[in-house]
N, CA, C and O of each residue as an XYZ file, in Angstrom:
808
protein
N      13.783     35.866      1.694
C      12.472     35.231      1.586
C      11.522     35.857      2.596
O      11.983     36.136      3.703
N      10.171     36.122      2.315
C       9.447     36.997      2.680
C       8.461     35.544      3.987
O       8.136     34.358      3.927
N       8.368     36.808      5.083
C       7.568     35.375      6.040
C       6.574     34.235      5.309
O       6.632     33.007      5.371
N       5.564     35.185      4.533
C       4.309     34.679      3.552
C       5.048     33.595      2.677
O       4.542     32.477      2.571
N       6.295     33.917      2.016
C       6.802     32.800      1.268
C       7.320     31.519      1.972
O       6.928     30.390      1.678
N       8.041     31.740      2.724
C       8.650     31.038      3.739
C       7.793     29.830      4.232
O       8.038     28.631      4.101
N       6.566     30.529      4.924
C       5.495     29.472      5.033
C       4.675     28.908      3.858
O       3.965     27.925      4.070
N       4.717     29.374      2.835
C       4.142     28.033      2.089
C       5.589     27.508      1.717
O       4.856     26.572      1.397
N       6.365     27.299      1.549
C       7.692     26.812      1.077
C       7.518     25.413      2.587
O       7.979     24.281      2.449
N       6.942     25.777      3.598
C       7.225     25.053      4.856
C       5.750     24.098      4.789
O       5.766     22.964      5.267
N       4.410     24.696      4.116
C       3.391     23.644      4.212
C       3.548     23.125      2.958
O       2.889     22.107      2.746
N       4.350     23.599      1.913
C       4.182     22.538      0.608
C       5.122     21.479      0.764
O       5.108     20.703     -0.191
N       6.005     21.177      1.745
C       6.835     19.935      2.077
C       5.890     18.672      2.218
O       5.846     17.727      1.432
N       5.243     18.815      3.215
C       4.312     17.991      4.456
C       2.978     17.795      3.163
O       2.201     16.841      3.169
N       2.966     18.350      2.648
C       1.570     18.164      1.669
C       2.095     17.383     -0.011
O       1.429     16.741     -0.823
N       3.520     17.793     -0.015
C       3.646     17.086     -0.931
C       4.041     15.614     -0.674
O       4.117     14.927     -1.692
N       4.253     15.128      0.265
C       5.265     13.886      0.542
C       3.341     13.222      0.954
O       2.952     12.170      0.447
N       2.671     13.832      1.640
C       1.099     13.261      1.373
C       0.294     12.811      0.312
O      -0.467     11.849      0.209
N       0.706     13.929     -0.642
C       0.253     13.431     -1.812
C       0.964     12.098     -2.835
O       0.426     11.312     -3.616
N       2.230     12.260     -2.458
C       2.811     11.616     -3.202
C       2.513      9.809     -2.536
O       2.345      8.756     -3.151
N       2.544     10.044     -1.389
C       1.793      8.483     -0.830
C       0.901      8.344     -1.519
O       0.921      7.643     -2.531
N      -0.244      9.108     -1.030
C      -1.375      8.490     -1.620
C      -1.685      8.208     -3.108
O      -2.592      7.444     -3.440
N      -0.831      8.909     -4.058
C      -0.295      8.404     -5.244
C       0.120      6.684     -5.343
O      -0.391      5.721     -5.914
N       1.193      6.863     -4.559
C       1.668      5.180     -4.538
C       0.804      4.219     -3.924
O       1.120      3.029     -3.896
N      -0.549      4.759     -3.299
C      -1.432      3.824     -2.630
C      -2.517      3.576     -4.064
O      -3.169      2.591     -4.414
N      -2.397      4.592     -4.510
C      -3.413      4.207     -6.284
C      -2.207      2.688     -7.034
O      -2.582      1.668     -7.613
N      -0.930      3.083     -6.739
C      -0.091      2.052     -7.600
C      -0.664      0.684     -6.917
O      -1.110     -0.265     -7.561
N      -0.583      0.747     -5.660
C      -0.928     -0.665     -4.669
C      -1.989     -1.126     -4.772
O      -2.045     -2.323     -5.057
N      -2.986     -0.522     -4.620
C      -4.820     -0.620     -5.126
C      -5.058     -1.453     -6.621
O      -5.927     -2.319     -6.710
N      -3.985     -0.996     -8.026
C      -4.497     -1.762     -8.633
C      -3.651     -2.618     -8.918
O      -3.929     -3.274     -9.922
N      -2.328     -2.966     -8.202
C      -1.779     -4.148     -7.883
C      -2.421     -5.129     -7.456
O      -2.375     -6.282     -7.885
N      -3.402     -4.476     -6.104
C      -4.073     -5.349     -5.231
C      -4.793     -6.441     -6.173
O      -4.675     -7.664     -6.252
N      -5.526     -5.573     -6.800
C      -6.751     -6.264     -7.621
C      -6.847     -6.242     -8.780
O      -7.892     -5.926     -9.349
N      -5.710     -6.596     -9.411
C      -5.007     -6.650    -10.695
C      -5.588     -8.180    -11.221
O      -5.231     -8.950    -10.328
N      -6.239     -8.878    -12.151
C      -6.223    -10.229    -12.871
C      -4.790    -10.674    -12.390
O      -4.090     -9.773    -12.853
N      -3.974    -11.512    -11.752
C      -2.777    -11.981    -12.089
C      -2.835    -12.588    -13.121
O      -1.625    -12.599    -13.351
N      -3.270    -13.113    -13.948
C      -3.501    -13.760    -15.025
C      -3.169    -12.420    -16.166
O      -3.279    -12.679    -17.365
N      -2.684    -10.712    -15.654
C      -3.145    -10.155    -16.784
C      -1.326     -9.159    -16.454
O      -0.871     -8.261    -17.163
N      -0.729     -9.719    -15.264
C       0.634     -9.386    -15.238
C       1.566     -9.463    -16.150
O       2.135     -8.430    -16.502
N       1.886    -10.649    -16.682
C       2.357    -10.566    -17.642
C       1.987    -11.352    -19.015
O       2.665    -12.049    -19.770
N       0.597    -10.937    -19.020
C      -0.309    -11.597    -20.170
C       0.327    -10.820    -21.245
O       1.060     -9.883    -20.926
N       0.073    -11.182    -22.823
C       0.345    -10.551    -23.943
C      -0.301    -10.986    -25.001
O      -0.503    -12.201    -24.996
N      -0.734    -10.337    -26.002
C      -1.630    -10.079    -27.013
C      -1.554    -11.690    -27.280
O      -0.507    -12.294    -27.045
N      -2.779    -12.393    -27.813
C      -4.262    -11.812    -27.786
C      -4.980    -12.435    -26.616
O      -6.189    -12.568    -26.803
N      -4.350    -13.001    -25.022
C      -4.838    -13.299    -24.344
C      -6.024    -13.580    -24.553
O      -6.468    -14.121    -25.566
N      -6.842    -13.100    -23.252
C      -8.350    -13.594    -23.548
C      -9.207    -12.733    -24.733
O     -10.216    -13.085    -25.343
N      -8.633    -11.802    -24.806
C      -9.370    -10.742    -26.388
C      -8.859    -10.955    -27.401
O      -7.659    -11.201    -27.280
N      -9.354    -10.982    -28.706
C      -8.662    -11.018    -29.996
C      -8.110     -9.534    -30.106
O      -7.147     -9.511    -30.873
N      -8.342     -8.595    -29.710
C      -8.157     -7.510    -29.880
C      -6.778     -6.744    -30.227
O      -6.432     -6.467    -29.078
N      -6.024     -6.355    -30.846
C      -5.038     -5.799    -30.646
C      -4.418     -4.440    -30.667
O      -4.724     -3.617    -31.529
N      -3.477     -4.179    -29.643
C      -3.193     -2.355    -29.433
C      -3.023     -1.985    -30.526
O      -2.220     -2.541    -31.276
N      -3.921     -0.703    -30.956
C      -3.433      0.189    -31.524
C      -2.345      0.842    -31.800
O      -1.621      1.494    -31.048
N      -2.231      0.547    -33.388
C      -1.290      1.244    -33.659
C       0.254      0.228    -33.366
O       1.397      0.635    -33.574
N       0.009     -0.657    -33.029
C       1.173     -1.438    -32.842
C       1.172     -2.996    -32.793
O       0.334     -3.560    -32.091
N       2.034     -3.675    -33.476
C       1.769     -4.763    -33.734
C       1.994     -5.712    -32.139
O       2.574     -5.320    -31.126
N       1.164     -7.332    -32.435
C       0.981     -8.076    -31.200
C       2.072     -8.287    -30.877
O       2.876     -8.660    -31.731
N       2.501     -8.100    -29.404
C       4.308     -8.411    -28.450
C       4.955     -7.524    -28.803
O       6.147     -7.800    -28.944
N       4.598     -6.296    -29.067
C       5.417     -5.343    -28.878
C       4.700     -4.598    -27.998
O       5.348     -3.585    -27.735
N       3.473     -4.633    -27.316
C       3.168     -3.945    -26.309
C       3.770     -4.245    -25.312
O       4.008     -5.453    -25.281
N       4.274     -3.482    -24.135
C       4.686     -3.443    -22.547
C       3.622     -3.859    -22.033
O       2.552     -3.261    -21.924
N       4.060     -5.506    -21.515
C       2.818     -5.571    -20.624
C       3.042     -4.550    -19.151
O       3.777     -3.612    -18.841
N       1.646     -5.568    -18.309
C       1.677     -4.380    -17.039
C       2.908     -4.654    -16.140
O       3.473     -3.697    -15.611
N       3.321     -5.843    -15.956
C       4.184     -6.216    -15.381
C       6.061     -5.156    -15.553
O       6.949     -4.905    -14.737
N       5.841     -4.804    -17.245
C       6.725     -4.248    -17.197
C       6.900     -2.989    -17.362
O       7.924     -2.452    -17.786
N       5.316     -2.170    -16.838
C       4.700     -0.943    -16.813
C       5.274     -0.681    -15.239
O       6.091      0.230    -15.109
N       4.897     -1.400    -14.119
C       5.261     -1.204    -12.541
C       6.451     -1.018    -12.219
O       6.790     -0.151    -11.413
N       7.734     -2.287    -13.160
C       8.709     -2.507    -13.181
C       9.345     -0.737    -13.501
O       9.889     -0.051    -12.636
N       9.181     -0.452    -14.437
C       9.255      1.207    -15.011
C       9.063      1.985    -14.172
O      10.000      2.743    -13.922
N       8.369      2.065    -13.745
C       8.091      3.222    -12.815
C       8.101      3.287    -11.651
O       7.605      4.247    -11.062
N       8.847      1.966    -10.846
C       9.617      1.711    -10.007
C      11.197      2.143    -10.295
O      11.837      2.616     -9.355
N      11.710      2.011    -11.354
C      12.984      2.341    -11.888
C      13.139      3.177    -11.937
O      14.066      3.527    -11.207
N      12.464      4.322    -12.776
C      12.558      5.694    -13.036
C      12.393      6.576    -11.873
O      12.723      7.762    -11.866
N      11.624      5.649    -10.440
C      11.860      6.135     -9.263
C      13.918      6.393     -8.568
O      14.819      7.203     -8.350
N      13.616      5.352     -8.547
C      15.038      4.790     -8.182
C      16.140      6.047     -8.837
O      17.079      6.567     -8.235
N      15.648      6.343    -10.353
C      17.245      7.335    -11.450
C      16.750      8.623    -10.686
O      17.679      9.268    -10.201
N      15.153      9.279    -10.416
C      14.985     10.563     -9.838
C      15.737     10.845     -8.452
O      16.039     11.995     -8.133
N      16.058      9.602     -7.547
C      16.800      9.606     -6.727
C      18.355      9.883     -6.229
O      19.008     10.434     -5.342
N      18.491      8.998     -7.605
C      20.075      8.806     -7.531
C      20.633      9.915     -8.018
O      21.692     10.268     -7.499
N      20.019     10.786     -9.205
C      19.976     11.801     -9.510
C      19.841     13.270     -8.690
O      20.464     14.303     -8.445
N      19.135     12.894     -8.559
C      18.402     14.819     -7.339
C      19.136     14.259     -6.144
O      20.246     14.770     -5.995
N      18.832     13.414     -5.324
C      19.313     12.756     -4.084
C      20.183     12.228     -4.135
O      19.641     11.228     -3.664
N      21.140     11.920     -4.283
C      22.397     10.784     -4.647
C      23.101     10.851     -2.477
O      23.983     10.091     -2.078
N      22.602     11.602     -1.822
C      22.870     11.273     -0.467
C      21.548     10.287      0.247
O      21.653      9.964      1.431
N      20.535      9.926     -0.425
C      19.895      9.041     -0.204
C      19.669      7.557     -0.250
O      19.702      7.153     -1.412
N      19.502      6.830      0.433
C      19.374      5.257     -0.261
C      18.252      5.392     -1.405
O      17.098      5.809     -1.499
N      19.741      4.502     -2.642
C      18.721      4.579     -3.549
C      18.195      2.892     -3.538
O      18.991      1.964     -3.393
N      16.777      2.718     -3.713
C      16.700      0.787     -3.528
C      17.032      0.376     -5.041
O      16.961      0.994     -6.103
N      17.330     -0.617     -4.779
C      17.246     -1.418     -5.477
C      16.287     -2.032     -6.781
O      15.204     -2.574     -6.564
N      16.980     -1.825     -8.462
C      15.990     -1.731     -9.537
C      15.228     -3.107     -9.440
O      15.578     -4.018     -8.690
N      14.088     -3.149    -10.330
C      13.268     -4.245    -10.274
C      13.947     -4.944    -12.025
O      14.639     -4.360    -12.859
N      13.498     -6.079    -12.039
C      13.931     -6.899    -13.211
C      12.857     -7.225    -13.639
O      12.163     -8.038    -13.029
N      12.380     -6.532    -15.066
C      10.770     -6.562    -15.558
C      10.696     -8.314    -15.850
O       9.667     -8.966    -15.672
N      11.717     -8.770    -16.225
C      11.562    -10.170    -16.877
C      11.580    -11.182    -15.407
O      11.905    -12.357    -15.578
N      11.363    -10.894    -14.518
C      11.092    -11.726    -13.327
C      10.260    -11.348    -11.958
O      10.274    -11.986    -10.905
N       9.546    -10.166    -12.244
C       9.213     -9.784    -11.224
C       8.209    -10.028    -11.120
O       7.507    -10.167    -12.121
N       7.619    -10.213     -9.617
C       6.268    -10.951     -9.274
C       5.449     -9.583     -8.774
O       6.101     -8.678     -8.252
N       4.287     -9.480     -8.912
C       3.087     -8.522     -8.102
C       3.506     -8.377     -6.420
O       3.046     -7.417     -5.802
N       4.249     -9.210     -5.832
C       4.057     -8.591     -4.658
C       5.608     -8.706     -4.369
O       5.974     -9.061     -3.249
N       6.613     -8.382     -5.456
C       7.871     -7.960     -5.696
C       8.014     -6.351     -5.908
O       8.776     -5.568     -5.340
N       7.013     -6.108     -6.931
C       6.639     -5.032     -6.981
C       5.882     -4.247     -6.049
O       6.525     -3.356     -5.494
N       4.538     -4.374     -5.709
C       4.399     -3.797     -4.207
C       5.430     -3.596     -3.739
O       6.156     -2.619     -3.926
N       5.635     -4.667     -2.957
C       7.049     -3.996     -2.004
C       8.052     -3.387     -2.684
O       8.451     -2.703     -1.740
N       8.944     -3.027     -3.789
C       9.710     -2.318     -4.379
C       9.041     -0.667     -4.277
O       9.419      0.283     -3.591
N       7.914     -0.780     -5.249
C       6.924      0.505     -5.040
C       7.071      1.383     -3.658
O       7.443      2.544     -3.489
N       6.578      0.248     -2.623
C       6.649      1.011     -1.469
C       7.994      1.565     -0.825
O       8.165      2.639     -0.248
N       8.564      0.923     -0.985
C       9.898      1.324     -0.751
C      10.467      2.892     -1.530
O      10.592      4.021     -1.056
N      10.697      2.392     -2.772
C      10.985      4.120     -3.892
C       9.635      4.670     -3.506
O       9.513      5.583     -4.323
N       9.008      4.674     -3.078
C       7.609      5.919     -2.780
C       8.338      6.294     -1.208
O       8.222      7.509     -1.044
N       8.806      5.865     -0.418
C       9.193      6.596      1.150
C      10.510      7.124      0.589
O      10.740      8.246      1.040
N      11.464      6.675     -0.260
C      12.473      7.531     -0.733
C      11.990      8.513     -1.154
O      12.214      9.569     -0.562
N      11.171      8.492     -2.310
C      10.435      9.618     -2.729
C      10.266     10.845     -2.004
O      10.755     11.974     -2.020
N       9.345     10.175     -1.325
C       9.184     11.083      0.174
C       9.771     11.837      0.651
O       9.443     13.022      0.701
N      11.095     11.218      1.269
C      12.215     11.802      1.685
C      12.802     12.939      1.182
O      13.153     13.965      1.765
N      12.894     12.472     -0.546
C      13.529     13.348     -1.570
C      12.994     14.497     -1.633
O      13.739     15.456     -1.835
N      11.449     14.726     -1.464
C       9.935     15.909     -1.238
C      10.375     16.214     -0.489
O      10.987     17.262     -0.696
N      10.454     15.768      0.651
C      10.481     16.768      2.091
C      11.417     17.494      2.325
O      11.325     18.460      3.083
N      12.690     17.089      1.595
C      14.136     17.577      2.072
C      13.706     19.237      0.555
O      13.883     20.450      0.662
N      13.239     18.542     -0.413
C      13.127     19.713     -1.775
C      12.420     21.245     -1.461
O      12.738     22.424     -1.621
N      11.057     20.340     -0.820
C      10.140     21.355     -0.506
C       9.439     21.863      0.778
O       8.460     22.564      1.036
N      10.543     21.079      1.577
C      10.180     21.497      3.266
C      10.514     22.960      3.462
O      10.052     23.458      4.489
N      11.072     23.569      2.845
C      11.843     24.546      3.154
C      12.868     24.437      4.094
O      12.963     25.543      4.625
N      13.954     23.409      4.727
C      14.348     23.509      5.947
C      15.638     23.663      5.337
O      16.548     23.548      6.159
N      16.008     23.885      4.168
C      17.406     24.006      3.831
C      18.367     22.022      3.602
O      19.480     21.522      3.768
N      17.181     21.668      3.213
C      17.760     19.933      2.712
C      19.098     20.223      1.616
O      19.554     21.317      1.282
N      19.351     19.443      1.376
C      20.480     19.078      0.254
C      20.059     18.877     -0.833
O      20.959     18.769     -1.666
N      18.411     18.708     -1.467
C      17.869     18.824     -2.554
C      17.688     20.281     -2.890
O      17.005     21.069     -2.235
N      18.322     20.535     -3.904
C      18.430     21.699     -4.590
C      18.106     21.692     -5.829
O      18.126     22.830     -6.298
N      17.719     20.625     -6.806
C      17.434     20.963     -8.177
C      17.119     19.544     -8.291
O      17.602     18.643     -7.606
N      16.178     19.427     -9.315
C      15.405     18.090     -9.570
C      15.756     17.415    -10.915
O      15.376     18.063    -11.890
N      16.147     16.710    -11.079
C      17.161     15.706    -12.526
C      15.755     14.997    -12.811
O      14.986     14.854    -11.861
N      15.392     14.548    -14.085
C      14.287     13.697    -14.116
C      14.964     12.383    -14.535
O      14.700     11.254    -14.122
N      16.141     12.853    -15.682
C      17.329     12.114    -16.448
C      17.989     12.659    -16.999
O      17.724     13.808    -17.352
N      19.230     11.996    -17.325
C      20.725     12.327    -17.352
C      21.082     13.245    -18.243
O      21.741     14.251    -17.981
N      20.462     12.782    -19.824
C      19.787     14.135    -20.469
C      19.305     15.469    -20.470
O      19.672     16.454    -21.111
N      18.361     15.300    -19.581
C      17.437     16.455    -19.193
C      18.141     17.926    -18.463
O      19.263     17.913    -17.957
N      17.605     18.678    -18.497
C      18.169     20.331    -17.837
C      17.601     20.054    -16.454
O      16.445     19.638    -16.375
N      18.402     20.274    -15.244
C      18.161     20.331    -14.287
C      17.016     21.377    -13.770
O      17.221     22.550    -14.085
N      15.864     21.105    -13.033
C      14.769     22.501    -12.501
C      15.288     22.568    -11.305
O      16.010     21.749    -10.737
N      14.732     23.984    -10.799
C      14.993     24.404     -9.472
C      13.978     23.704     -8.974
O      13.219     23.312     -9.860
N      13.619     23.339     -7.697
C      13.073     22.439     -6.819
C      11.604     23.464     -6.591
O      11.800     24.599     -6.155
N      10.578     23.153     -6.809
C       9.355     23.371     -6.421
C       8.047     22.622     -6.818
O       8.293     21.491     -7.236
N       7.124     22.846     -6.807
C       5.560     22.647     -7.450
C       6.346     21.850     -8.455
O       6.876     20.865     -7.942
N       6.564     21.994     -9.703
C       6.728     21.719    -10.637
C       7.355     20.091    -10.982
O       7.263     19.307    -11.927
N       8.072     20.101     -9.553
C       9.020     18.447     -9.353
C       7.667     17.655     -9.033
O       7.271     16.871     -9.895
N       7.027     17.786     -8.007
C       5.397     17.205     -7.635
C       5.330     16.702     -8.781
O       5.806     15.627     -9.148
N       4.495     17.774     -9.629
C       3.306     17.549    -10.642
C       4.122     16.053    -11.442
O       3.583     14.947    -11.458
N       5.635     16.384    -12.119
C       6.058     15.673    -13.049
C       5.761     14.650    -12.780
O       5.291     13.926    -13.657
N       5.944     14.105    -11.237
C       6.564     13.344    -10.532
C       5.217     12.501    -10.605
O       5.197     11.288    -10.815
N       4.197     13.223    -10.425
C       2.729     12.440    -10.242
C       2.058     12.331    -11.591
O       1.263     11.409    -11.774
N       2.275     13.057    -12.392
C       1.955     12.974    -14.295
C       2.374     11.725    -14.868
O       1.812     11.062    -15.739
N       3.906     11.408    -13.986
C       4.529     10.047    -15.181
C       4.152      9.022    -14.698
O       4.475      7.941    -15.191
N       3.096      9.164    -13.221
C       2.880      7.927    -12.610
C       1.343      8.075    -13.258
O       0.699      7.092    -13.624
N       1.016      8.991    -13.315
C      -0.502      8.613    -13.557
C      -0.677      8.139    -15.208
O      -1.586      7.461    -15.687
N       0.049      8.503    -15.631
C       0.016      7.990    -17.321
C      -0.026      6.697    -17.485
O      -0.826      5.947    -18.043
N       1.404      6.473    -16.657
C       1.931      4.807    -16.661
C      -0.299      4.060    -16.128
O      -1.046      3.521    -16.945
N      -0.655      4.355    -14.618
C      -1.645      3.573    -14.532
C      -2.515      3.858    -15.697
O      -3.263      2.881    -15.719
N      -2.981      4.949    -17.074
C      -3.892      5.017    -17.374
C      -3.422      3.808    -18.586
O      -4.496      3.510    -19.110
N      -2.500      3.123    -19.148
C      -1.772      2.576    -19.655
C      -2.363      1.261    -19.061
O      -3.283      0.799    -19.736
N      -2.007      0.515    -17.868
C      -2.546     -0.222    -16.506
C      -3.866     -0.941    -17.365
O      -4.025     -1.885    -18.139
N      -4.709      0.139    -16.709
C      -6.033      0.177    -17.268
C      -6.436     -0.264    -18.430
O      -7.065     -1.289    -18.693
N      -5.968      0.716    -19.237
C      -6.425      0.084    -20.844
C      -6.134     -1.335    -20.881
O      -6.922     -2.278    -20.961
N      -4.839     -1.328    -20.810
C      -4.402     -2.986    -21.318
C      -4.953     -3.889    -20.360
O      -5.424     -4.962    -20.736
N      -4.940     -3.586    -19.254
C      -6.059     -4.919    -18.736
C      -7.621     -5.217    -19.187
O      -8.077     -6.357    -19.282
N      -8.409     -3.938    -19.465
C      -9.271     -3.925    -19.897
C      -8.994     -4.839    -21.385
O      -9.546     -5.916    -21.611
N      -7.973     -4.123    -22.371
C      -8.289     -4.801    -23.657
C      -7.472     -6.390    -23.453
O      -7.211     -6.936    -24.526
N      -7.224     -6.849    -22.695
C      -6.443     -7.994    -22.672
C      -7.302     -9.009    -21.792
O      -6.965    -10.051    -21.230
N      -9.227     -7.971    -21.908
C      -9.811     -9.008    -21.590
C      -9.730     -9.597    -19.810
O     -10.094    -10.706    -19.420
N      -9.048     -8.293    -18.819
C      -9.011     -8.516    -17.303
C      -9.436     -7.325    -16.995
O      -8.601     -6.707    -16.335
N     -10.187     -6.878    -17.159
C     -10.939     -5.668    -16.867
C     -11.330     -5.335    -15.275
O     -12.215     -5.797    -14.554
N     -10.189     -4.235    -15.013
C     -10.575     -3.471    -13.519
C     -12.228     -3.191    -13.429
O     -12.919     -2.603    -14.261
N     -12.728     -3.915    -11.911
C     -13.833     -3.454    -11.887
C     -14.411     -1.833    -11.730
O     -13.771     -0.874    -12.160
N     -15.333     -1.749    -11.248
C     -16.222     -0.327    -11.378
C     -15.309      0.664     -9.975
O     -14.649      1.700     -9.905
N     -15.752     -0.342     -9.102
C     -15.297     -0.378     -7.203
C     -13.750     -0.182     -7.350
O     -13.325      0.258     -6.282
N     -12.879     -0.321     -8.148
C     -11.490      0.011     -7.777
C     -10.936      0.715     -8.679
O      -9.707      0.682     -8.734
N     -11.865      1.749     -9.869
C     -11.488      2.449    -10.860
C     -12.038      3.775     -9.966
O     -11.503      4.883     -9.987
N     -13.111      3.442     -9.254
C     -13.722      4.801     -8.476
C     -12.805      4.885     -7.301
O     -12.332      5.997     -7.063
N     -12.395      3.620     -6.325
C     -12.009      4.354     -5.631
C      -9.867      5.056     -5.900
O      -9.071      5.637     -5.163
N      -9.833      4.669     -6.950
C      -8.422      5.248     -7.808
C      -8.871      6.943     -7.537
O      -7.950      7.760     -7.581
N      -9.921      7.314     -7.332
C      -9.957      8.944     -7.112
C     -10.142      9.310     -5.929
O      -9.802     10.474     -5.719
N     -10.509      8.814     -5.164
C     -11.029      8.498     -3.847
C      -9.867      9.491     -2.690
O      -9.975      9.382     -1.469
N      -8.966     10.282     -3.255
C      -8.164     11.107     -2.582
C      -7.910     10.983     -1.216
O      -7.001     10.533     -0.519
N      -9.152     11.603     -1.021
C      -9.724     11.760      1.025
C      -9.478     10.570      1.518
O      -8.773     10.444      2.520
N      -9.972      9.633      0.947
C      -9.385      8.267      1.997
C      -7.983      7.737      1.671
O      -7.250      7.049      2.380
N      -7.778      8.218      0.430
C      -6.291      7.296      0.090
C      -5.640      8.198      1.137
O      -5.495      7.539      2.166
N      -5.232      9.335      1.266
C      -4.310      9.970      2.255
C      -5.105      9.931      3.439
O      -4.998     10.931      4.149
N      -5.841      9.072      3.817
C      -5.930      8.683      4.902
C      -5.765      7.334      5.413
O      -5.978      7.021      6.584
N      -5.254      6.290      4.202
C      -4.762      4.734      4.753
C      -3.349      5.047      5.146
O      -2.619      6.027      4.995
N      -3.189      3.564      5.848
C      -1.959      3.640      6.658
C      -0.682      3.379      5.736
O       0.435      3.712      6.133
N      -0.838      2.887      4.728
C      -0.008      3.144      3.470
C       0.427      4.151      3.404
O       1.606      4.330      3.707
N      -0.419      5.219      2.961
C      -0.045      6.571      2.735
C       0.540      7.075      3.737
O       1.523      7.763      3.460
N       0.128      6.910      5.407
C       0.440      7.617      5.803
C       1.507      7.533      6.629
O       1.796      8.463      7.383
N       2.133      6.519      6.576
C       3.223      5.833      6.667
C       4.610      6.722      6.461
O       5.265      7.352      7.291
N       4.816      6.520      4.965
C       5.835      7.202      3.776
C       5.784      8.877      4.786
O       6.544      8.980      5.749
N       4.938      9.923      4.454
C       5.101     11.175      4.554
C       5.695     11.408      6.358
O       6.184     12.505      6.629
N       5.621     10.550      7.248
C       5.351     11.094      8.160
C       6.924     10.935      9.067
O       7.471     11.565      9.973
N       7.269      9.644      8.184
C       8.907      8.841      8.310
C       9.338     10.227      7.707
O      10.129     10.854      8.411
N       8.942     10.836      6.481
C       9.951     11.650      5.636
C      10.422     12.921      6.074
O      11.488     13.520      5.936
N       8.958     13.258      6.840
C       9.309     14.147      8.044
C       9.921     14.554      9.044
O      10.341     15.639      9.448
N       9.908     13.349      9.442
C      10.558     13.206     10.509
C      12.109     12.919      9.865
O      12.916     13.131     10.770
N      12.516     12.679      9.130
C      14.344     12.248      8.361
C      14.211     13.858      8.124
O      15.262     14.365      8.517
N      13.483     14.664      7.724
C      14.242     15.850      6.951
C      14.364     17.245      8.099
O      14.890     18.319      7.807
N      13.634     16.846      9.663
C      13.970     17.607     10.732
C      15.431     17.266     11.163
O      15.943     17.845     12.121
């Protein structure tokens, strides 16, 4: 490995386990200020409206949108990391908003961990990234990130809609600051996760 490679292999650790917080601080944000009334609401709540393309109660509410992607945290772990604590799954049919938060936060500093050890360059024990059990194993780079932040951002654009059409509509102020980057990796949320992960993968 060439010095030039070496060092980005060594700043894409520390930048990814940043990003990936401030990812999970977008999950917390519209937890925060979520309708509870719209957790585990289901068709036709306060809208007559119904999802496309699919008949009423067969949509996933949000409740069991968080639940998901808290889980699928947990299998990327146990999977790629299996020398890591993996936490503990969430139970979509009982879980409360600030069950979830805290679950979230938790698989987001594993997460972390799992980044830093992949893409610190320091020679971690993450060597190839499992998404599921199915799936072809990747070699560990860029590419684990992106997935990693694609299946979370889908899941919130999902979030969104259905609160909106279920009649609990995210305001203006917490859809803008969902982009808000610069400050999300700068709350103490975020910056929390990357800095623990750092410090575990020296």
């Amino acid at each position: 490995m060439t010095t030039r490679t070496h060092q980005a292999a060594t700043q894409l650790g520390p930048a990814a386990v940043r990003i990936f917080a401030a990812n999970d601080r977008i999950n917390q944000l519209l937890i925060e200020h979520l309708d509870p009334a719209a957790w585990n609401a289901k068709w036709p709540a306060k809208s007559p409206a119904k999802p496309p393309a699919k008949a009423p109660g067969k949509v996933r509410p949000i409740a069991a949108i968080f639940t998901h992607m808290h889980n699928v945290r947990c299998k990327w772990i146990r999977l790629t990391a299996p020398h890591l604590q993996v936490p503990a799954q969430l139970n979509r049919a009982h879980c409360t908003p600030e069950q979830a938060r805290a679950a979230l936060a938790e698989s987001a500093a594993s997460c972390a961990e799992m980044l830093a050890e992949a893409l610190g360059g320091s020679g971690g024990r993450v060597e190839k990234f499992l998404r599921d059990g199915w799936a072809q194993p990747w070699p560990v780079g860029p590419e684990m990130l992106c997935y990693m932040i694609a299946h979370e951002a889908h899941h919130r654009g999902q979030v969104c809609m259905l609160a909106h059409q279920l009649g609990f509509p995210l305001s203006t102020t917490v859809t803008s600051a969902m982009w808000n980057w610069e400050k999300l990796s700068k709350e103490p949320e975020a910056r929390s996760g990357p800095n623990q992960a750092l410090k575990n993968s020296t």
